[in-house]
MDAnalysis code that builds the backbone (N, CA, C; Angstrom):
import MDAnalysis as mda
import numpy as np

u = mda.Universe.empty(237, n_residues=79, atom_resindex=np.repeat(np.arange(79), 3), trajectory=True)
u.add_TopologyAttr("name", ["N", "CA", "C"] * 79)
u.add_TopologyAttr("resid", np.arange(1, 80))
u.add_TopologyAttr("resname", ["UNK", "UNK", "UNK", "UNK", "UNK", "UNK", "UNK", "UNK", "UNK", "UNK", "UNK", "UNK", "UNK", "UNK", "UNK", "UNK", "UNK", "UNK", "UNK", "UNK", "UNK", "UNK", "UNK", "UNK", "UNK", "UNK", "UNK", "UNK", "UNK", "UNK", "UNK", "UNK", "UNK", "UNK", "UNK", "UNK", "UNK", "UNK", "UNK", "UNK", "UNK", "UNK", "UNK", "UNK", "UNK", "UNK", "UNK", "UNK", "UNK", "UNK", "UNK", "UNK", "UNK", "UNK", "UNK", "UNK", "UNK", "UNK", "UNK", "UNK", "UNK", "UNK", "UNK", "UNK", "UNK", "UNK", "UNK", "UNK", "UNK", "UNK", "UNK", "UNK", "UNK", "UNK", "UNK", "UNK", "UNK", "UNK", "UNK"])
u.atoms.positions = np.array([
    [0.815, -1.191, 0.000],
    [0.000, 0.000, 0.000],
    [0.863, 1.260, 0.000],
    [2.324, 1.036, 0.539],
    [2.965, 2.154, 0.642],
    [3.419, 2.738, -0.946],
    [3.579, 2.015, -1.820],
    [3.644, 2.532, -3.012],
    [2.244, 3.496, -3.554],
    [1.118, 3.004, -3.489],
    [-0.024, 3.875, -3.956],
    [-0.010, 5.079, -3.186],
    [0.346, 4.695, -1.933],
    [0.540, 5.968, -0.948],
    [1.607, 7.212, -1.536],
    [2.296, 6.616, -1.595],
    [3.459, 7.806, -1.997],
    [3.103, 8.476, -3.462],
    [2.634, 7.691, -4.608],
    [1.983, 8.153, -5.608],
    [1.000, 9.367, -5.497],
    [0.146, 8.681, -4.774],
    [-0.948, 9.820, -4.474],
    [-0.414, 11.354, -4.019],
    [0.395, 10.732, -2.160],
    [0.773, 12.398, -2.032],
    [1.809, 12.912, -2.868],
    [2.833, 12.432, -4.261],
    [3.772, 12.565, -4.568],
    [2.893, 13.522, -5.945],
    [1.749, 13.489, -6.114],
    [0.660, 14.031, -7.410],
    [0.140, 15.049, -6.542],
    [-0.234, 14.726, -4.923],
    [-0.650, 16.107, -4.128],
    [-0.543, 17.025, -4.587],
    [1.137, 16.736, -4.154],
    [1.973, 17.782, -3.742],
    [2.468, 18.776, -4.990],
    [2.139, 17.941, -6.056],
    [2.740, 19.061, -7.702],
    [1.617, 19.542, -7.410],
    [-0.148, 19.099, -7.589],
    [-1.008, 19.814, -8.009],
    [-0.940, 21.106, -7.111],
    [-0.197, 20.433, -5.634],
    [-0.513, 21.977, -4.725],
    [0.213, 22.883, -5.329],
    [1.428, 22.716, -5.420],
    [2.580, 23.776, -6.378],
    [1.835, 24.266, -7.471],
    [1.543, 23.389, -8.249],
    [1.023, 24.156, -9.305],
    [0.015, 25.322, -9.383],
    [-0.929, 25.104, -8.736],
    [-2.171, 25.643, -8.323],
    [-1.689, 26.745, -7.154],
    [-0.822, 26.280, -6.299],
    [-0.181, 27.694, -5.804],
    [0.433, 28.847, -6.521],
    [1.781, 28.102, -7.778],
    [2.251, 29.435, -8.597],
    [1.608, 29.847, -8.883],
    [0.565, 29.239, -10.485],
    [-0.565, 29.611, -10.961],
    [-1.473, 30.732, -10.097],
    [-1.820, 30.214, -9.007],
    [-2.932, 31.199, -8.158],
    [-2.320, 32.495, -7.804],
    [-1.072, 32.519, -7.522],
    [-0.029, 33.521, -6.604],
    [0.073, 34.105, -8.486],
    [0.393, 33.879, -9.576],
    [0.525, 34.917, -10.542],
    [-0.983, 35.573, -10.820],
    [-1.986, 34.756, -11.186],
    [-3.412, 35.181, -11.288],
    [-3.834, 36.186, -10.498],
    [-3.461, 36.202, -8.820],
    [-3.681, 37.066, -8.209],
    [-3.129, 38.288, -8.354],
    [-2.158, 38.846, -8.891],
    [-1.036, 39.926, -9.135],
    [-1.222, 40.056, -10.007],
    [-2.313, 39.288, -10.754],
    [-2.598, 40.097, -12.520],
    [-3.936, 40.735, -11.811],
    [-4.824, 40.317, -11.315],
    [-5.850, 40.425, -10.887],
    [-6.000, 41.590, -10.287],
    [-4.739, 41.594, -9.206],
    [-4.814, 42.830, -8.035],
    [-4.446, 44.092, -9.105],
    [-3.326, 44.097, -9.919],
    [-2.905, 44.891, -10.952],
    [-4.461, 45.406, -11.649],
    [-5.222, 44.877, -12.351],
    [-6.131, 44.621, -13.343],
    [-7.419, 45.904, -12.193],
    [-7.317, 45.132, -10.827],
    [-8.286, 46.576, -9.886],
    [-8.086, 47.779, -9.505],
    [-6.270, 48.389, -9.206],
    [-5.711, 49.058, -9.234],
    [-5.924, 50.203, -10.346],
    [-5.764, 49.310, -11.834],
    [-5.939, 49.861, -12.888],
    [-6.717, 50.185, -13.637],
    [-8.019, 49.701, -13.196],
    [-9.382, 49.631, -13.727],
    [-9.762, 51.401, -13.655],
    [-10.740, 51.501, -14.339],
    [-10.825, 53.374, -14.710],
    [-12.300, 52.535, -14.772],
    [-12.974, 52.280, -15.019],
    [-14.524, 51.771, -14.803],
    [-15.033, 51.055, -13.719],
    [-15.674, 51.773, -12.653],
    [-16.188, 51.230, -11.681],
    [-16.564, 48.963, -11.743],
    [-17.361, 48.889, -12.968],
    [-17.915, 47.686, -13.379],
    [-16.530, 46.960, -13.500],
    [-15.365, 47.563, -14.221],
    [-14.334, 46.572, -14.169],
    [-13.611, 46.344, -13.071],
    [-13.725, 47.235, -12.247],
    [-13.050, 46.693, -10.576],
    [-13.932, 45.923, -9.939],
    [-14.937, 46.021, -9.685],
    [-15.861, 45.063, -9.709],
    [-15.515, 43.619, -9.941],
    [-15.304, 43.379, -11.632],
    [-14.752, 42.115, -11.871],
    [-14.067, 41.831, -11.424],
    [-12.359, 42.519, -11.835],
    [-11.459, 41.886, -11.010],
    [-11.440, 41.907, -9.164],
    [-12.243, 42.251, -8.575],
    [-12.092, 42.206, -6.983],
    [-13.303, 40.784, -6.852],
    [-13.883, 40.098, -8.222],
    [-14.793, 39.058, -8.362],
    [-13.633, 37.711, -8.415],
    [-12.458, 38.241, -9.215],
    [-11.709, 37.566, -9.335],
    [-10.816, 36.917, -8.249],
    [-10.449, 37.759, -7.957],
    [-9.381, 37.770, -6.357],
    [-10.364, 36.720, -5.413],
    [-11.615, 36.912, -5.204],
    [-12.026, 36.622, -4.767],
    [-12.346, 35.205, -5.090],
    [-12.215, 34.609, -6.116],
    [-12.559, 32.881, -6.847],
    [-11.005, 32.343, -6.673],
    [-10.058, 33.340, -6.660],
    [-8.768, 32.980, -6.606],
    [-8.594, 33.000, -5.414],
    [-8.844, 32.960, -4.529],
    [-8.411, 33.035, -3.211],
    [-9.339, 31.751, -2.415],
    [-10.532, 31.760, -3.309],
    [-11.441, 30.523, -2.511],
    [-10.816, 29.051, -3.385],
    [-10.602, 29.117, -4.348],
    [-9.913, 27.887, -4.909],
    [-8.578, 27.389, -4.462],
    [-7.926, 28.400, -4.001],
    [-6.432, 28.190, -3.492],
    [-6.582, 27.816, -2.022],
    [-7.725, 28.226, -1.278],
    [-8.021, 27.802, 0.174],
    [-8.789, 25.716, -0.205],
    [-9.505, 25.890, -1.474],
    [-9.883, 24.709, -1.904],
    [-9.285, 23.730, -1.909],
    [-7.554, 24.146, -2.729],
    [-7.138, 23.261, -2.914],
    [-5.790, 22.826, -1.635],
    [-6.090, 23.672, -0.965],
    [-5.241, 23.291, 0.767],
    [-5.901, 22.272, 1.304],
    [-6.903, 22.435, 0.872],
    [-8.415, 21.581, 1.867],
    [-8.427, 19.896, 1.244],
    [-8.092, 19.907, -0.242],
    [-8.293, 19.286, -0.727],
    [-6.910, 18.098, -0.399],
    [-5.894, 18.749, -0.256],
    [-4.656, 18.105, 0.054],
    [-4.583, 17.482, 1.803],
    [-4.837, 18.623, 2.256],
    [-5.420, 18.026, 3.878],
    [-6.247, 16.843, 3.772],
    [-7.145, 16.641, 3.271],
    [-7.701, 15.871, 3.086],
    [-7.362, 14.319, 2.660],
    [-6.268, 14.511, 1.560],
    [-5.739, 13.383, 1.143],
    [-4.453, 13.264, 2.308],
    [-4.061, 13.965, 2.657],
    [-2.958, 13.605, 3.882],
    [-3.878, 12.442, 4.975],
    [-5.081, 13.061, 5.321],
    [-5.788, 12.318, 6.276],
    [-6.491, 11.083, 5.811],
    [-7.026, 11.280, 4.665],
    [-7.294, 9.690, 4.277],
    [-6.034, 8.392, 3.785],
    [-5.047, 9.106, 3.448],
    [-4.158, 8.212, 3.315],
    [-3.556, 7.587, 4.375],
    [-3.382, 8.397, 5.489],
    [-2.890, 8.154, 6.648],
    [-4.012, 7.175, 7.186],
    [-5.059, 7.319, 7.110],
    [-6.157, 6.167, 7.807],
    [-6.178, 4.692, 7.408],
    [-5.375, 4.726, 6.172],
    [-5.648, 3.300, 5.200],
    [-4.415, 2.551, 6.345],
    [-4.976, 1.382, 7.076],
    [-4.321, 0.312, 7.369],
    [-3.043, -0.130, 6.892],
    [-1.764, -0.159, 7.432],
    [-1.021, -0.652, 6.477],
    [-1.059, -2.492, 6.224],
    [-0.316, -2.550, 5.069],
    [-0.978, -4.090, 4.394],
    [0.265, -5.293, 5.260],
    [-0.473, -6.310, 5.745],
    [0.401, -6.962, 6.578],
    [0.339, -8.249, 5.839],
    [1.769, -8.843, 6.057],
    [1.888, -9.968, 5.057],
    [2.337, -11.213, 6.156],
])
């Protein structure tokens, strides 16, 4: 079981990276994009944005916690 185990958190752990850079640049285009906005309606959007970017990146913490704790629950396999 320890092989599927390590697979799993070893795929976690990129998707967390990934989804962290990704989120951490999105946000700094985003925050840029409200800063710069000259139309009320377009700050709007982007502060819509920040805001999906910030709940997906809390998502995908949750989502990894999660697999930390179910993996850890699986019995190990006794021979």
């Amino acid at each position: 079981m320890a092989p599927i185990t390590d697979l799993i958190l070893t795929w976690t752990h990129i998707g967390q990276a990934l989804v962290g850079s990704i989120g951490a640049l999105a946000f700094i285009f985003a925050f840029l994009w409200k800063i710069t906005a000259v139309e009320a309606k377009s700050a709007l959007a982007a502060k819509q944005w920040i805001q999906r970017i910030v709940v997906g990146t809390i998502g995908v913490e949750v989502a990894g916690s999660l697999v930390n704790i179910l993996t850890s629950s699986v019995p190990p396999l006794s021979h």
